[in-house]
PDB file of N, CA, C and O in Angstrom:
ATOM      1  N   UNK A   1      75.792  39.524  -4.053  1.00  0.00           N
ATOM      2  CA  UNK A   1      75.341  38.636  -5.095  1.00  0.00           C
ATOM      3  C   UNK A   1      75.152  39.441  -6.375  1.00  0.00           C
ATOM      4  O   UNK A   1      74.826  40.622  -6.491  1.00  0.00           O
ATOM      5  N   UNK A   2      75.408  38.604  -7.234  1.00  0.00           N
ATOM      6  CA  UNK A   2      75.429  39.607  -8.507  1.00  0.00           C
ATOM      7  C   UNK A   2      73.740  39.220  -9.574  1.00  0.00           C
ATOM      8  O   UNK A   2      72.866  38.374  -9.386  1.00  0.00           O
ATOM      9  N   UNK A   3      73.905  40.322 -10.691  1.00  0.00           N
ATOM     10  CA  UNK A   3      72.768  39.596 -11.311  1.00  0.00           C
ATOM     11  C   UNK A   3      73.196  38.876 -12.562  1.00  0.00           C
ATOM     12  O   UNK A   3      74.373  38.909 -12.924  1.00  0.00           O
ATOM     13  N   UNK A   4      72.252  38.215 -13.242  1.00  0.00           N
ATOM     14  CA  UNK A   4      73.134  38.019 -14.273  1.00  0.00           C
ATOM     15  C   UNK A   4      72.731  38.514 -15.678  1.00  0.00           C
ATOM     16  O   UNK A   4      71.652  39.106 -15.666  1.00  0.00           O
ATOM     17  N   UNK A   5      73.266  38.431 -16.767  1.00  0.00           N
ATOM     18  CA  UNK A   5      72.983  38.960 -18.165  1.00  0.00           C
ATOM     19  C   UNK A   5      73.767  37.816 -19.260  1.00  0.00           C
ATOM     20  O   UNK A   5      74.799  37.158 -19.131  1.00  0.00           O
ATOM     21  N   UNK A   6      72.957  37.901 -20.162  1.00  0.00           N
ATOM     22  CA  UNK A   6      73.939  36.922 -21.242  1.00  0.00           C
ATOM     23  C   UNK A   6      73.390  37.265 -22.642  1.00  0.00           C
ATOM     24  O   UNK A   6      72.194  37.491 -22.823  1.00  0.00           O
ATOM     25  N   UNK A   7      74.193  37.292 -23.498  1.00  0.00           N
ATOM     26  CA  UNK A   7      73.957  37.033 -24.803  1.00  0.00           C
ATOM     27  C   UNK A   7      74.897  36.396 -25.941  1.00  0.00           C
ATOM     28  O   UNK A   7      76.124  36.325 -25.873  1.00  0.00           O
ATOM     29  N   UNK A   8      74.082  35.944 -27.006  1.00  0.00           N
ATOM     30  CA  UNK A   8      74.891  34.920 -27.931  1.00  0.00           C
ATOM     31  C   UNK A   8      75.763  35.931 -29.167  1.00  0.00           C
ATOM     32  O   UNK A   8      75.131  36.874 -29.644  1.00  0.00           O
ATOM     33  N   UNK A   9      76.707  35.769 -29.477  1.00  0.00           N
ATOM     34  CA  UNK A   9      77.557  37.179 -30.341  1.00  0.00           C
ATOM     35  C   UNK A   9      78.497  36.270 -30.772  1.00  0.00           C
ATOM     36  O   UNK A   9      79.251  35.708 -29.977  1.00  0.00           O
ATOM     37  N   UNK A  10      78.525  36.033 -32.210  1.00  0.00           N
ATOM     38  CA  UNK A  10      79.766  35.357 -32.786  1.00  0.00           C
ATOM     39  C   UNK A  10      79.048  33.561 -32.776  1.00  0.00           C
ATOM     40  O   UNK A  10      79.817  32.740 -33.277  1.00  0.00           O
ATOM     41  N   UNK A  11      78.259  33.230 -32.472  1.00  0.00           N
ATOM     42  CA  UNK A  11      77.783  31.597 -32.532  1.00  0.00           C
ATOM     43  C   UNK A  11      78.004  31.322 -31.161  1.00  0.00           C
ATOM     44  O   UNK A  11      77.770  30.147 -30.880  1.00  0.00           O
ATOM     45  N   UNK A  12      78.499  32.253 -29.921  1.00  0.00           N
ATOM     46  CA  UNK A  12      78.977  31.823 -28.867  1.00  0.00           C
ATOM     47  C   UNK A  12      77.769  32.360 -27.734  1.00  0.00           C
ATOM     48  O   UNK A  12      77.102  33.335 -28.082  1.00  0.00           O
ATOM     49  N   UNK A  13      77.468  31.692 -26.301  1.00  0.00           N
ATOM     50  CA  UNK A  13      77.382  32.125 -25.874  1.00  0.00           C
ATOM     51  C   UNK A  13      77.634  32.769 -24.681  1.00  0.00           C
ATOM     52  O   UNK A  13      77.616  31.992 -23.726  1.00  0.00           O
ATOM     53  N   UNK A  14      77.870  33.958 -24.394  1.00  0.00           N
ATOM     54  CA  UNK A  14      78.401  34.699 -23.200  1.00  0.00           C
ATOM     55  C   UNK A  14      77.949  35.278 -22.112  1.00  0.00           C
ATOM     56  O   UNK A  14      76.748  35.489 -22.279  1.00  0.00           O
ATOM     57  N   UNK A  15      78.298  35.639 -21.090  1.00  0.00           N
ATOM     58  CA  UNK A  15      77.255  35.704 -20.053  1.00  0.00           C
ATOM     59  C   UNK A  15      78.693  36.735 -19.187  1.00  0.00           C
ATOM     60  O   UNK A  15      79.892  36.910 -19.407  1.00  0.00           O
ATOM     61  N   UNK A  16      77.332  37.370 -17.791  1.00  0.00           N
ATOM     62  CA  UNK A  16      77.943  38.840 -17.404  1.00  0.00           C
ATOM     63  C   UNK A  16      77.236  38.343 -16.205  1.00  0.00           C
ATOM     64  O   UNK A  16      76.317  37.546 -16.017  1.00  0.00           O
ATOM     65  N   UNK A  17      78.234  39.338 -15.205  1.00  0.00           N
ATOM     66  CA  UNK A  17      77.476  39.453 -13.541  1.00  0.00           C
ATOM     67  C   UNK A  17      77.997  40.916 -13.291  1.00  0.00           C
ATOM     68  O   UNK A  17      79.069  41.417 -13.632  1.00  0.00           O
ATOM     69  N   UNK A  18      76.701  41.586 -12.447  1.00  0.00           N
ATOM     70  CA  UNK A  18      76.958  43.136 -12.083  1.00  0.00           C
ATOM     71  C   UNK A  18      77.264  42.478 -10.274  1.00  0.00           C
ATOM     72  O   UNK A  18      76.579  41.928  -9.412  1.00  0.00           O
ATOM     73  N   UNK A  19      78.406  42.851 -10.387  1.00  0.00           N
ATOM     74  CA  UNK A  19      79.004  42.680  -8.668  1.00  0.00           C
ATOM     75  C   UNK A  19      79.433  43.952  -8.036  1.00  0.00           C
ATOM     76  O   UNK A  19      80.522  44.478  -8.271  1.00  0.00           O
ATOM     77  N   UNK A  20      78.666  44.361  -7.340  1.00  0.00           N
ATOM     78  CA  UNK A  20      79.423  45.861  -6.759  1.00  0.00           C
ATOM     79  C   UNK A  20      79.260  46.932  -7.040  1.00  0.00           C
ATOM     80  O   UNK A  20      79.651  47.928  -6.432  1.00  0.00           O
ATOM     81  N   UNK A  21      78.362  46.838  -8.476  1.00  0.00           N
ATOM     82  CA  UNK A  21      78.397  48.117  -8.961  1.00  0.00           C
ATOM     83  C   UNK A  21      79.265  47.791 -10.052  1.00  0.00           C
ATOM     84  O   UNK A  21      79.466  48.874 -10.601  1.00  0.00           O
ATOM     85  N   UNK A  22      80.107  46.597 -10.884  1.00  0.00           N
ATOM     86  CA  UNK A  22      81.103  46.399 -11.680  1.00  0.00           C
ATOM     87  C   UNK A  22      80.799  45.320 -12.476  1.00  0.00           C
ATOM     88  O   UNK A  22      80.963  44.175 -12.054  1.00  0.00           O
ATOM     89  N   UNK A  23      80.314  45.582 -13.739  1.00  0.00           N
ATOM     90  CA  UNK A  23      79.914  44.118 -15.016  1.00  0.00           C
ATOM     91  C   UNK A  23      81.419  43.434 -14.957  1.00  0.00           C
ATOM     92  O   UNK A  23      82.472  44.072 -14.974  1.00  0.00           O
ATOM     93  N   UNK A  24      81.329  42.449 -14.908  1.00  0.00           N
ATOM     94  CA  UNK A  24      82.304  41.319 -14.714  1.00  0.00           C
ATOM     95  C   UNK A  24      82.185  40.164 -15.813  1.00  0.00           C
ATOM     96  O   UNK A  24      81.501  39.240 -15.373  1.00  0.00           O
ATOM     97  N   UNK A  25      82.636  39.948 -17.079  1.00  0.00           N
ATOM     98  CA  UNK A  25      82.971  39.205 -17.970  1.00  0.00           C
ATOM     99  C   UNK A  25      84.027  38.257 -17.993  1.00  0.00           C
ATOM    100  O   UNK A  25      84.944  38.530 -17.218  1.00  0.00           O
ATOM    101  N   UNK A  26      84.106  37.636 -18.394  1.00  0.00           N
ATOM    102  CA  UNK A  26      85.254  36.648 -19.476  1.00  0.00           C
ATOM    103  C   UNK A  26      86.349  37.234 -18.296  1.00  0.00           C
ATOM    104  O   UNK A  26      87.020  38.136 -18.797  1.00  0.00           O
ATOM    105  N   UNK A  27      86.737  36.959 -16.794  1.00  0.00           N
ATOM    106  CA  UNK A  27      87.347  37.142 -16.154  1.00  0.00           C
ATOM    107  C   UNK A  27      88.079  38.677 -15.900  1.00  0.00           C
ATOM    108  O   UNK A  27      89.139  38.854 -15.299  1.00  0.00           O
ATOM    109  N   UNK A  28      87.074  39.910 -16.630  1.00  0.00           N
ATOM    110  CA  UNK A  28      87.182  40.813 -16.834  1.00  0.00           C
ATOM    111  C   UNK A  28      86.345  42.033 -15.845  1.00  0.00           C
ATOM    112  O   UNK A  28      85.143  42.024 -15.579  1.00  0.00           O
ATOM    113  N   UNK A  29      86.954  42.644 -15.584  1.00  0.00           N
ATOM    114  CA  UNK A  29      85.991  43.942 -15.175  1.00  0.00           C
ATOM    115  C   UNK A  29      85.697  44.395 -16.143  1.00  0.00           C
ATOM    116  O   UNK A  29      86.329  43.930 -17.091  1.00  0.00           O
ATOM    117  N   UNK A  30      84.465  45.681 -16.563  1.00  0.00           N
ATOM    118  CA  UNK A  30      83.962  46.356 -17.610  1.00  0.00           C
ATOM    119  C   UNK A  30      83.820  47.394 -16.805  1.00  0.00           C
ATOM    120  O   UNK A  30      83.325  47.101 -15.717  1.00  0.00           O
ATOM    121  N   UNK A  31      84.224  49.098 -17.052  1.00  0.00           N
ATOM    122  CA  UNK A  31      83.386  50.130 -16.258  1.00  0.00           C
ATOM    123  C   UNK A  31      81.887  50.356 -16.943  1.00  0.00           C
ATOM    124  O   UNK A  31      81.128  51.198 -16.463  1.00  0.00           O
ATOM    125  N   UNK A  32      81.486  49.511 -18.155  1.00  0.00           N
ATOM    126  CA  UNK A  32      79.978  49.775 -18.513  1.00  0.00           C
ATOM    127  C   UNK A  32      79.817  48.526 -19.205  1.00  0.00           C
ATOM    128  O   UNK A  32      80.553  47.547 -19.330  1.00  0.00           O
ATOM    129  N   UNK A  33      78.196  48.925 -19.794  1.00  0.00           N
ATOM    130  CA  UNK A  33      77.387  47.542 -20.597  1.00  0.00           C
ATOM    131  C   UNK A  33      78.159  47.467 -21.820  1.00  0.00           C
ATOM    132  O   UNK A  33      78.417  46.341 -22.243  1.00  0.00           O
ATOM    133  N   UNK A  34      78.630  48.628 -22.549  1.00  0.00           N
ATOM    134  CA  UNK A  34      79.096  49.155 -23.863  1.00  0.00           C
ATOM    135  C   UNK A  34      80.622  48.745 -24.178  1.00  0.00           C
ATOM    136  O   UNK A  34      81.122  48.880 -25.295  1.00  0.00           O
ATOM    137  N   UNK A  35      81.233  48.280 -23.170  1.00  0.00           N
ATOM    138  CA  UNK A  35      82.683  48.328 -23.271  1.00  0.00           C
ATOM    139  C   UNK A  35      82.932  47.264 -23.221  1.00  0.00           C
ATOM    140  O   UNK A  35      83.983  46.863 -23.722  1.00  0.00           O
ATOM    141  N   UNK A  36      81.914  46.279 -22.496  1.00  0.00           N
ATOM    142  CA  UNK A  36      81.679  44.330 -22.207  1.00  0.00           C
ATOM    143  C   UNK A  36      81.205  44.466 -23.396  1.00  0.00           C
ATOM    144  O   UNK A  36      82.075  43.857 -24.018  1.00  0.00           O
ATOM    145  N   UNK A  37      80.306  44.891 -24.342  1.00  0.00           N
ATOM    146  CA  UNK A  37      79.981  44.481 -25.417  1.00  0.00           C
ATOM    147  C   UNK A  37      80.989  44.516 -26.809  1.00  0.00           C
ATOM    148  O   UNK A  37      80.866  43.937 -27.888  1.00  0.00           O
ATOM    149  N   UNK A  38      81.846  45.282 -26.390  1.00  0.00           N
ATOM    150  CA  UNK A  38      82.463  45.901 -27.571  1.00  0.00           C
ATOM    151  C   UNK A  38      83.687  44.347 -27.320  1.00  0.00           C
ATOM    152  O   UNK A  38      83.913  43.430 -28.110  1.00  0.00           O
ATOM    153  N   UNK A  39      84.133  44.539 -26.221  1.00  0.00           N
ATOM    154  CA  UNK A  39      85.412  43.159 -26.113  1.00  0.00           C
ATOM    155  C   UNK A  39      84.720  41.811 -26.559  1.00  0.00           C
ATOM    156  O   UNK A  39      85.348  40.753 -26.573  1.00  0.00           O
ATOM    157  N   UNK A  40      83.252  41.917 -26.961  1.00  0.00           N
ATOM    158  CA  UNK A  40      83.039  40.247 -27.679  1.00  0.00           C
ATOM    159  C   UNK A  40      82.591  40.816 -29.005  1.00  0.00           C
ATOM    160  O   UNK A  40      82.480  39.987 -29.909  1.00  0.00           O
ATOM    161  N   UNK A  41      82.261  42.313 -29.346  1.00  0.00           N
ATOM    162  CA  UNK A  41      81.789  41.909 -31.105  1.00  0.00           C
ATOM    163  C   UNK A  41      83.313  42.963 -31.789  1.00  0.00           C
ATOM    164  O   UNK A  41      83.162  43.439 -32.914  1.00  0.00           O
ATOM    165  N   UNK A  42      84.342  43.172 -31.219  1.00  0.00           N
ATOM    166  CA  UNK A  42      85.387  43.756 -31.664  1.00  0.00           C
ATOM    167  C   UNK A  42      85.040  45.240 -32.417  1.00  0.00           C
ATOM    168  O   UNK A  42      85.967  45.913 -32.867  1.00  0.00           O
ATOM    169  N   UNK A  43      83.492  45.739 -32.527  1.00  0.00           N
ATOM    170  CA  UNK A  43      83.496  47.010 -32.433  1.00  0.00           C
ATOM    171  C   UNK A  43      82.339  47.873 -31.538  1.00  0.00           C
ATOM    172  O   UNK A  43      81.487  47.321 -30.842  1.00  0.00           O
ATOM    173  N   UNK A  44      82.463  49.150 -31.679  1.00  0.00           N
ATOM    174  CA  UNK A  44      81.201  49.786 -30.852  1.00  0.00           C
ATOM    175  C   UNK A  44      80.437  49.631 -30.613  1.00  0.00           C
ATOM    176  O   UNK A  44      79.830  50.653 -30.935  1.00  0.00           O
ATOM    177  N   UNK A  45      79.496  48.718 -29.996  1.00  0.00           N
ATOM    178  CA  UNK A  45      78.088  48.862 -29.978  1.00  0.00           C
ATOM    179  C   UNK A  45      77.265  48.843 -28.810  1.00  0.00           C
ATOM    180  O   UNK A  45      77.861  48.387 -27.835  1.00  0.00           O
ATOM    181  N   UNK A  46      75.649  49.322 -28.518  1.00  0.00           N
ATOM    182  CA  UNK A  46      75.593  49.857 -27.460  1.00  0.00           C
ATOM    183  C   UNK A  46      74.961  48.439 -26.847  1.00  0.00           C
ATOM    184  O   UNK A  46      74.237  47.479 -27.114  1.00  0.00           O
ATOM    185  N   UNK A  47      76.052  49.240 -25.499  1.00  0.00           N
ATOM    186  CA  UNK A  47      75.763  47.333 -24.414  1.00  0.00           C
ATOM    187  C   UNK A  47      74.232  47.342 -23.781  1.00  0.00           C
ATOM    188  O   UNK A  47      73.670  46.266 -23.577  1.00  0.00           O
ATOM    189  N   UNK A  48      73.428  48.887 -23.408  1.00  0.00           N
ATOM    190  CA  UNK A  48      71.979  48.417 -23.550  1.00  0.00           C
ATOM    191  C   UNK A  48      71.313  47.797 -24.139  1.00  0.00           C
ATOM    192  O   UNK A  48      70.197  47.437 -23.763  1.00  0.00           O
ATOM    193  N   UNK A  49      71.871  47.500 -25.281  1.00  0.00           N
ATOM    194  CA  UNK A  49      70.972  46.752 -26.318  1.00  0.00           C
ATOM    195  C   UNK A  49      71.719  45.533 -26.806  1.00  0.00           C
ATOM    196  O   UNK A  49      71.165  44.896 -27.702  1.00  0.00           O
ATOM    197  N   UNK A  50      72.660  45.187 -26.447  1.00  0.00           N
ATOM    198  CA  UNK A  50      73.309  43.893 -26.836  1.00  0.00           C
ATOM    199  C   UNK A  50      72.900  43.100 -25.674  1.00  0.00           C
ATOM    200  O   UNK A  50      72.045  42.223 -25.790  1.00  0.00           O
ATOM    201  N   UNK A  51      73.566  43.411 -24.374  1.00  0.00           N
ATOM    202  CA  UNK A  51      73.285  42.559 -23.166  1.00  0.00           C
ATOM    203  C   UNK A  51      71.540  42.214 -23.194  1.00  0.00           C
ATOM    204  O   UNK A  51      70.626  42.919 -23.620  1.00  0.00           O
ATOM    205  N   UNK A  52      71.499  40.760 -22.524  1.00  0.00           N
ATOM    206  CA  UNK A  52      69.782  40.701 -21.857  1.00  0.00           C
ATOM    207  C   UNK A  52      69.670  40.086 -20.993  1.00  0.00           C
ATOM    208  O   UNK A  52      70.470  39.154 -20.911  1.00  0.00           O
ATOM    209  N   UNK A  53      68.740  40.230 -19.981  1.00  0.00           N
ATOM    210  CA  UNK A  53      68.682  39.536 -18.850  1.00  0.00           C
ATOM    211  C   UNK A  53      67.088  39.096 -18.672  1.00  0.00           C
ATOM    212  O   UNK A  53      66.185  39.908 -18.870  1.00  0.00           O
ATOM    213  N   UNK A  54      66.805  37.485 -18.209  1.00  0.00           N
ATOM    214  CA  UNK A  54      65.608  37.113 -17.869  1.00  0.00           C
ATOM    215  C   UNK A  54      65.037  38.040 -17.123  1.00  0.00           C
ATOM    216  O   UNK A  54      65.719  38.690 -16.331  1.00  0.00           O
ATOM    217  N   UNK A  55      63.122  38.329 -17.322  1.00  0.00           N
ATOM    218  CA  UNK A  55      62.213  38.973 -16.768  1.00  0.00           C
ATOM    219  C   UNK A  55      62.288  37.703 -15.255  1.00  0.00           C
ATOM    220  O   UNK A  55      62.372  36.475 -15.220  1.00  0.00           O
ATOM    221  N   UNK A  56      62.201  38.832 -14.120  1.00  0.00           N
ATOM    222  CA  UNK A  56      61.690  37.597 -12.980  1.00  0.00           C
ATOM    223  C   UNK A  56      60.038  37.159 -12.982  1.00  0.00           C
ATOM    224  O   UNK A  56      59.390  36.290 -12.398  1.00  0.00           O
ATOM    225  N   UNK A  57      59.695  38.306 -14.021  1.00  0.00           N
ATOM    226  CA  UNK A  57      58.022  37.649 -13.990  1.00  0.00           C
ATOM    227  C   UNK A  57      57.473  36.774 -14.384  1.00  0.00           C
ATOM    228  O   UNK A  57      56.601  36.148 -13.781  1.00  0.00           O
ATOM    229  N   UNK A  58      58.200  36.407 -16.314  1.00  0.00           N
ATOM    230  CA  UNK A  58      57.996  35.501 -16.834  1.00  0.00           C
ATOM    231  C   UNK A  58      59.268  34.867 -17.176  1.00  0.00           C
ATOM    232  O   UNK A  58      59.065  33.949 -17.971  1.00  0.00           O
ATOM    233  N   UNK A  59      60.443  35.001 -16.893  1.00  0.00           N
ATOM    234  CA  UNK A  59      61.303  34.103 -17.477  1.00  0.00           C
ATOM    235  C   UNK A  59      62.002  34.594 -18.522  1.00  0.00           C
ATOM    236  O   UNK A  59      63.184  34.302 -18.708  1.00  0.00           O
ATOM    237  N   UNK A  60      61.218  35.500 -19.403  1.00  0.00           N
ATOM    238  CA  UNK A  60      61.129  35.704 -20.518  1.00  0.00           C
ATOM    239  C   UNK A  60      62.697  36.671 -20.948  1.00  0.00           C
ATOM    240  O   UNK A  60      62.883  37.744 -20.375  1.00  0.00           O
ATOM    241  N   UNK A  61      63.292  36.370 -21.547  1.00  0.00           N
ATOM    242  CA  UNK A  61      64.718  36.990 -22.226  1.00  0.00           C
ATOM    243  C   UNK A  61      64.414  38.726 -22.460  1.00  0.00           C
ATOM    244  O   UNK A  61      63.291  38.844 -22.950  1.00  0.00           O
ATOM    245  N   UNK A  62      64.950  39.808 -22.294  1.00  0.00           N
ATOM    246  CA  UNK A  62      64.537  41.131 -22.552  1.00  0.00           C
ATOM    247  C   UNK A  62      66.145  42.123 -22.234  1.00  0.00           C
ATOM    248  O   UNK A  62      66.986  41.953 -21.352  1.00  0.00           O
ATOM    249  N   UNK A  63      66.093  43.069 -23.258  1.00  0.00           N
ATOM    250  CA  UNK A  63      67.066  44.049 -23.475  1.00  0.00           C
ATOM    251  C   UNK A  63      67.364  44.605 -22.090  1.00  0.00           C
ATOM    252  O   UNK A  63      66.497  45.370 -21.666  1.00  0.00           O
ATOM    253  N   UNK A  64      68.753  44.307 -21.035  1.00  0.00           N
ATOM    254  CA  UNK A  64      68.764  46.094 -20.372  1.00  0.00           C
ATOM    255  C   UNK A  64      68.201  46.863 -20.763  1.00  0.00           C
ATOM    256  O   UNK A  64      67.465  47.371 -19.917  1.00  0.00           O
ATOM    257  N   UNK A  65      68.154  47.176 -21.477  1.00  0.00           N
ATOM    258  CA  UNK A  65      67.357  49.056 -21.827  1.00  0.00           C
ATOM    259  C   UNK A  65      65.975  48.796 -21.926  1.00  0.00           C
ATOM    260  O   UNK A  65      65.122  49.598 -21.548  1.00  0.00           O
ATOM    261  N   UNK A  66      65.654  47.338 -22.585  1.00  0.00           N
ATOM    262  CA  UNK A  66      64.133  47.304 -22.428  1.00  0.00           C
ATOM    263  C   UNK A  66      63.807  47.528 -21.071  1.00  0.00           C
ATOM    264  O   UNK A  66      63.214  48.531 -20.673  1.00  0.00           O
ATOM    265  N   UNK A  67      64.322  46.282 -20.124  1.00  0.00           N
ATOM    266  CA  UNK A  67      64.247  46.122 -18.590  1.00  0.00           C
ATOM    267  C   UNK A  67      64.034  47.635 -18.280  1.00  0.00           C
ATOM    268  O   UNK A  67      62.869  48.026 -18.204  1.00  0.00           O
ATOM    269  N   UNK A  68      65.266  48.707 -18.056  1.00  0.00           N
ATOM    270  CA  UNK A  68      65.297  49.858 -17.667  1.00  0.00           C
ATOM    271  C   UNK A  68      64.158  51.161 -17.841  1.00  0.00           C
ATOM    272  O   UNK A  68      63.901  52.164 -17.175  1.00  0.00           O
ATOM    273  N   UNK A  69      63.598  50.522 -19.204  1.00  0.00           N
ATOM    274  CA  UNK A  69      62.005  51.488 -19.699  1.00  0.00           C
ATOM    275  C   UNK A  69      60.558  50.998 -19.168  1.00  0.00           C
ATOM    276  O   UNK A  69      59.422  51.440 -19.343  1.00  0.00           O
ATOM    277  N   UNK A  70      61.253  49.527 -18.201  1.00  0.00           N
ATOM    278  CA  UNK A  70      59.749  48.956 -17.719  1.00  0.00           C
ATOM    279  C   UNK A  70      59.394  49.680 -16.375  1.00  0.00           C
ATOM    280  O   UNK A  70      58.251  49.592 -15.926  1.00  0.00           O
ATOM    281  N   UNK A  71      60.336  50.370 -15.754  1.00  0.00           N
ATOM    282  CA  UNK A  71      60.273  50.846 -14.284  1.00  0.00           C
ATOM    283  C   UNK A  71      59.954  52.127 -14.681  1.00  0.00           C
ATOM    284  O   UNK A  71      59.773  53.007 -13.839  1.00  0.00           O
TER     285      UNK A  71
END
């Protein structure tokens, strides 16, 4: 089962599943957060901080990288 992640980029919104060990987009594999991010804003930017995924505590919307500094 995968988890999920989404964010809005361009007026759109987009959404991600980590399956396997592999971010899975727009019918895409990604080998990282950074490389799924870059194929929706057409340049570099870092996918810790673009991607977000609901807190299971509150619901609440929060950065990968935030998530990753709470543990």
């Amino acid at each position: 089962m995968g988890q999920n992640s989404a964010r809005c980029t361009k007026g759109k919104a987009v959404g991600a599943s980590i399956v396997n060990g592999e971010l899975r987009s727009d019918g895409k594999a990604f080998k990282g957060l950074s490389p799924a991010a870059r194929h929706y804003t057409g340049y570099q930017t870092n996918g810790w901080t673009f991607w977000v995924v609901k807190r299971p505590t509150d619901g609440k919307f929060i950065s990968v990288d935030g998530l990753r500094r709470m543990k």
